[in-house]
C-alpha positions as CSV (number, residue, x, y, z in Angstrom):
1,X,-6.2,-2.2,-116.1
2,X,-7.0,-1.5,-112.2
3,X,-4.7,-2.6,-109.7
4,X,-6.2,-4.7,-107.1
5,X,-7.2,-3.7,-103.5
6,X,-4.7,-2.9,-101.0
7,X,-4.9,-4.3,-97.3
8,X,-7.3,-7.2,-96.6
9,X,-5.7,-10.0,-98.5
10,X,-6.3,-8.7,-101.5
11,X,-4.4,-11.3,-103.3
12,X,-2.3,-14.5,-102.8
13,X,1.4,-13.6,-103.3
14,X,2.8,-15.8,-106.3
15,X,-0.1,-16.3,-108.5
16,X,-0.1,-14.3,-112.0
17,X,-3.7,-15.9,-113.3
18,X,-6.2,-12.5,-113.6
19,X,-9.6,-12.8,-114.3
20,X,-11.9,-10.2,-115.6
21,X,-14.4,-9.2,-112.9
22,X,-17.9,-7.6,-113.4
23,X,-18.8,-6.0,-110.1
24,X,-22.7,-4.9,-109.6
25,X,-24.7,-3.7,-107.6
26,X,-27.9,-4.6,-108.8
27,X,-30.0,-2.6,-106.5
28,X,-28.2,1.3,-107.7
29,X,-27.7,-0.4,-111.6
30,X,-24.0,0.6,-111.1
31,X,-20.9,-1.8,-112.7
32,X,-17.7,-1.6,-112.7
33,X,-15.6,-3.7,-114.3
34,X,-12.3,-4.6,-113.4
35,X,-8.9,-7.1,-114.3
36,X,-7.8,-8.8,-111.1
37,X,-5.2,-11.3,-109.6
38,X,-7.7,-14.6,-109.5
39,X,-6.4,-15.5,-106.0
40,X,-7.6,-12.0,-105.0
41,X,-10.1,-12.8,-102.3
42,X,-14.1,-12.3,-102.5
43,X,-14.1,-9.5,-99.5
44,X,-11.2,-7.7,-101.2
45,X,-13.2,-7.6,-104.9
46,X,-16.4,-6.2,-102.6
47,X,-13.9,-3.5,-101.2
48,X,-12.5,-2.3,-104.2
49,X,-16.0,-2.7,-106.2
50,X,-17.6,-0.6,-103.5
51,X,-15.0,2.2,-103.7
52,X,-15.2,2.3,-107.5
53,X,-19.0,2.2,-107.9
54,X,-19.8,4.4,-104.9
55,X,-16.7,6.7,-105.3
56,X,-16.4,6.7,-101.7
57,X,-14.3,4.6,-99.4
58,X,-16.5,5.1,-96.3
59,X,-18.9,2.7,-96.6
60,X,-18.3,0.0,-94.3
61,X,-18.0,-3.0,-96.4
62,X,-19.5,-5.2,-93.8
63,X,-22.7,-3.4,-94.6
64,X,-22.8,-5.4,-98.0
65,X,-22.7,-8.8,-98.7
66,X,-21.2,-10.8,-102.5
67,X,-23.7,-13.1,-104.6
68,X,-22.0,-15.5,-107.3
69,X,-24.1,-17.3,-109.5
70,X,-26.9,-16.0,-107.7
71,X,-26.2,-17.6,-104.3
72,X,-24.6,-15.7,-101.6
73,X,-21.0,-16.4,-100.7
74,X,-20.4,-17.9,-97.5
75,X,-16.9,-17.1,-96.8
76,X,-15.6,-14.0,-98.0
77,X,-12.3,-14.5,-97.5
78,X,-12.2,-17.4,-100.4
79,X,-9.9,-16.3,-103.5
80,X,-12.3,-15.9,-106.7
81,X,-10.6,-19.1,-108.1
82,X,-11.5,-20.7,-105.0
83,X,-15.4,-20.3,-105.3
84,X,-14.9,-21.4,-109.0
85,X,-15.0,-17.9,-110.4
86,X,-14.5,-17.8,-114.4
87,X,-13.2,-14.8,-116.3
88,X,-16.0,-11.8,-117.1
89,X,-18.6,-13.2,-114.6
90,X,-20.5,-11.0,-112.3
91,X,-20.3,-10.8,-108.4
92,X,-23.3,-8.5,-106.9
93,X,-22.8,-6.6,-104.3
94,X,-25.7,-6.0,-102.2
95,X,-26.4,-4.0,-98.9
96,X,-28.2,-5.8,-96.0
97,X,-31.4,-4.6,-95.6
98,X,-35.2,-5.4,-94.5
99,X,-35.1,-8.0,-96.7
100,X,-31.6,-9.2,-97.0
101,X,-30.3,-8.9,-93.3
102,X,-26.9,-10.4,-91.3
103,X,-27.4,-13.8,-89.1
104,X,-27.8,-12.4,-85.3
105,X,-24.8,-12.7,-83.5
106,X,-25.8,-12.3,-80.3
């Protein structure tokens, strides 16, 4: 069993519920699969997916964005329970690109 991120909020003191996590990244057909606090939040999963599957930690995770059930996931800093995450479902990770680019902030 992994231990869950460190930093970032990775998880919501207090809660013992895990769920089973299958982190992708469709786009390199890498996953890594992973048991995790369910209140751990959706940005801290990316971070710790990315480190695993890349086996770097310099990739700036704001680079990459999470899909759930296929939709992308608004707020990243909702816990898996709290986007209605079940056990041994997939999150894909995905890097902005051409296709698949940030809203402008400007």
């Amino acid at each position: 069993m992994n231990e869950p991120a460190s930093g970032a909020a990775a998880s919501v003191a207090g809660s013992d519920e895990t769920v089973t996590v299958r982190l992708v990244m469709p786009d390199r057909w890498l996953e890594h699969v992973v048991e995790i606090p369910a209140a751990t939040t959706v940005e801290a999963a990316k971070q710790q997916g990315l480190k695993a599957m890349l086996l770097r930690d310099t990739d700036d995770p704001a680079d990459y964005y999470v899909e759930y059930a296929e939709k992308r996931v608004s707020d990243e800093t909702a816990s898996l329970k709290g986007i209605g995450f079940r056990s041994r479902e997939i999150l894909s990770i995905r890097a902005y690109d051409l296709g698949h680019h940030k809203a402008f902030e400007g």
